[in-house]
N, C-alpha and C positions, 0 to 999 in steps of 0.2 A: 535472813541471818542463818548460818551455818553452826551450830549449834557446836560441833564438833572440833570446829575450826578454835573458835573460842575457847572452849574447854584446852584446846592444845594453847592456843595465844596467853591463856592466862597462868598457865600451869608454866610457860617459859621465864614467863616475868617473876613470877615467885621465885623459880631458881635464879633469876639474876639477882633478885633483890639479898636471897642468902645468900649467894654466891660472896656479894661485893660487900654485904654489912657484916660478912665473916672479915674483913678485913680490918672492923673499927675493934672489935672484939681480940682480935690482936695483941694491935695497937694500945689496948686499955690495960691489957697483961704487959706490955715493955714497960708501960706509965709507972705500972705498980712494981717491977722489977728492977724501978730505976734506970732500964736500958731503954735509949730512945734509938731507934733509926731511920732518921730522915728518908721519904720517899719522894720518887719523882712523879708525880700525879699521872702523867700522861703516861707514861711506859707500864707505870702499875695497870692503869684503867686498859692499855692496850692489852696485857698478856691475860688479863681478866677476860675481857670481849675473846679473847682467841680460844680461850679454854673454852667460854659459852659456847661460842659457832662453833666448835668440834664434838659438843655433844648431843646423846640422840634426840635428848627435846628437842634443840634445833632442828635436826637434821625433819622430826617427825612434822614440824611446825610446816616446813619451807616443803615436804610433798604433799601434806593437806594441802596448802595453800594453794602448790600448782594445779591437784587436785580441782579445789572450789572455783578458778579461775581460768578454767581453758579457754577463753576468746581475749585471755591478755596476752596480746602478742609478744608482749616486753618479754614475759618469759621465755620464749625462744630466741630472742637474739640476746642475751647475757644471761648468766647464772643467777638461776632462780635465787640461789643462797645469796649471793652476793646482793640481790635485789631486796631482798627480805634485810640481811645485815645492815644495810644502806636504810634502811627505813628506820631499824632500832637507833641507829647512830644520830642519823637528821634530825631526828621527832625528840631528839636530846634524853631519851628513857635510859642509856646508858650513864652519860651526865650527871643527870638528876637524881639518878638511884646514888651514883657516884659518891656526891654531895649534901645525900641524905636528905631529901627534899624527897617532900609527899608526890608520889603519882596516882594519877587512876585509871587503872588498867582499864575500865568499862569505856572512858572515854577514846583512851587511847587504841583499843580496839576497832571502836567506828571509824575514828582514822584510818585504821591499817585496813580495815575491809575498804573505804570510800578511794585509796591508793591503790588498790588490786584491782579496781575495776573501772579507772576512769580511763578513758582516752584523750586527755589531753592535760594539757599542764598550764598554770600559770607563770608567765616569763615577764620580770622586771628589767630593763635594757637603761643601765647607766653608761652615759656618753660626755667625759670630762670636757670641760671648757677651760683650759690653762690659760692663763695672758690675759683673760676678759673677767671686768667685773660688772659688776648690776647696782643699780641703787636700793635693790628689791632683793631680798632671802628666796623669797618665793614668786615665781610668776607661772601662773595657771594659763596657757591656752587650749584649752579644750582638750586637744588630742595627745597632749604632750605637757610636761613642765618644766620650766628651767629653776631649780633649787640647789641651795645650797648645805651641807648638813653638817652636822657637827660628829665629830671624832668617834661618840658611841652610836649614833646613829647610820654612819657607813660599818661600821664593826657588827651592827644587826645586821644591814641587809646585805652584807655579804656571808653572815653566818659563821667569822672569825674565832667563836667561843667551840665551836664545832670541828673544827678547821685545825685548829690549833690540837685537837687530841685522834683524829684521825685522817684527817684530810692535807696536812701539813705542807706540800708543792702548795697547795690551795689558798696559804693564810695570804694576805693583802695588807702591804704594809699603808695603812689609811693615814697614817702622818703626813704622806705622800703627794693625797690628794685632799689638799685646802683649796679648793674650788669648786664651783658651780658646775655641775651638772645637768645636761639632758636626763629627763629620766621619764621612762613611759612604762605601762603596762599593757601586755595581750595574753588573749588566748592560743597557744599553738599545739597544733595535734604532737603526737607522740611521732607521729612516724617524722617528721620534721625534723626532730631532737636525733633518731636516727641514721636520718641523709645528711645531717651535719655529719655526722662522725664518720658516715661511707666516703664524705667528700672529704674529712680532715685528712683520711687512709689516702686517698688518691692523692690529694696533695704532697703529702709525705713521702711516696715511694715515688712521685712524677720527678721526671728531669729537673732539673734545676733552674729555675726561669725568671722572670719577674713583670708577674702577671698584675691584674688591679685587685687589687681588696675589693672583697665581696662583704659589704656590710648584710645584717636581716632587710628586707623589705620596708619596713617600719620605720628602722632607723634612716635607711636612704630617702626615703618620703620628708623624716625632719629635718637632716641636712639640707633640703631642697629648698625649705621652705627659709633657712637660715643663709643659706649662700646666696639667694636670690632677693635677699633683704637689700635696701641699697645704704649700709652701715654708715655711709657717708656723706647723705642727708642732713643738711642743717635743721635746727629745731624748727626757724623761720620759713624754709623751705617745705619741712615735717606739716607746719601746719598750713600752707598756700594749698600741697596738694589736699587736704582731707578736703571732704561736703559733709558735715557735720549734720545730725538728723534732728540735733536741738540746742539748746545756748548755752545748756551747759557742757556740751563736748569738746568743747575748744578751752575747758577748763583744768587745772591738774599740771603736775609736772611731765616733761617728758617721757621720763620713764611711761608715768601712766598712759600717752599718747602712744607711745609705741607698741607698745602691751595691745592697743586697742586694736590701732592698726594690723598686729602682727597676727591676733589672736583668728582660730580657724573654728571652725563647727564640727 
């Protein structure tokens, strides 16, 4: 642990916390002056963050940081600042100060140091299923899951509360999608996350064409396994082909028969 590094990480968070709870302090003065005026949470908490990132804590935090971290390549292909800003914002420390809700910088530190130095990221891949329905919320096979989820649970995992005060092209209208989902998890290196974006540039300036969708690897693997299902299989049929390995496999509703069938190692 960089001792130093800390000392600068903790010393920034204290300014944001006065920075933003200078604003309820205000606020408490209009109350008592009988003058109220309505703010817009988001624009306020934005020109807040911009004044932060323009000051030399910041600026001191984010050359420590590339400092302590020279084998993180992220830093050379985007702005270090911008890498560091993007982590205040995700990790929701802006937000939460925002909102007056306790943080803890000690924790939220091991975060920021265990971000500076990993090489690789964790990537959730939702893949809607419009037009199809399941008997089943949930089905588990192995490698992959087919679920369904409810209105705040697509609003976490796309991170909409976040989205919504600085990431804004980014928000996902989730009313949208009342369906069933593929959804999986991997591990992908960072440089991955890169060659998308070299690939999205080449895409974008290339002639005009109409080439095939390049799904991730992963995802093409479970379409494979979904297109090559034979969907129109009768149940009777469903159960001629199984060889069942005991008496009660032939047991259960469809759904569960196919689950069984379908499900991979």
């Amino acid at each position: 642990m960089d001792s130093d590094l800390k000392s600068l990480y903790c010393h920034y968070v204290d300014i944001v916390r006065n920075k933003i709870q200078a604003q309820y302090v205000r606020e408490d003065t209009q109350r008592l002056d009988a003058l109220v005026i309505l703010r817009n949470d988001v624009l306020t908490l934005q020109a807040l963050v911009d004044e932060l990132e323009n000051s030399e804590p910041f600026t001191s935090l984010v050359r420590k940081t590339v400092a302590s971290f020279p084998e993180n390549s992220h830093f050379g292909r985007t702005s270090a600042a911008q890498a560091v800003g993007h982590f205040f914002r995700r990790s929701r420390c802006y937000i939460d100060v925002f909102k007056n809700q306790v943080i803890d910088p000690e924790s939220l530190f091991h975060t920021y140091e265990h971000a500076c130095q990993r090489q690789e990221r964790q990537v959730t891949y939702l893949v809607p299923l419009q037009g199809v329905e399941f008997a089943e919320s949930r089905m588990d096979f192995g490698k992959f899951v087919i679920q369904s989820f409810s209105h705040r649970q697509l609003n976490e995992l796309v991170s909409n509360d976040v989205n919504l005060y600085f990431y804004h092209d980014a928000i996902v209208d989730t009313r949208c999608l009342r369906c069933p989902f593929i959804c999986c998890e991997t591990t992908e290196d960072l440089i991955y996350m890169h060659k998308f974006e070299e690939n999205f540039y080449k895409y974008l300036f290339s002639p005009i064409a109409a080439p095939y969708t390049h799904f991730p690897k992963i995802v093409e693997d479970m379409m494979v396994i979904l297109f090559l299902y034979d969907w129109s299989m009768g149940d009777s049929q469903f159960l001629k082909d199984m060889t069942p390995t005991d008496p009660d496999e032939t047991s259960g509703d469809s759904t569960t028969r196919w689950l069984r069938e379908l499900q991979i190692s």
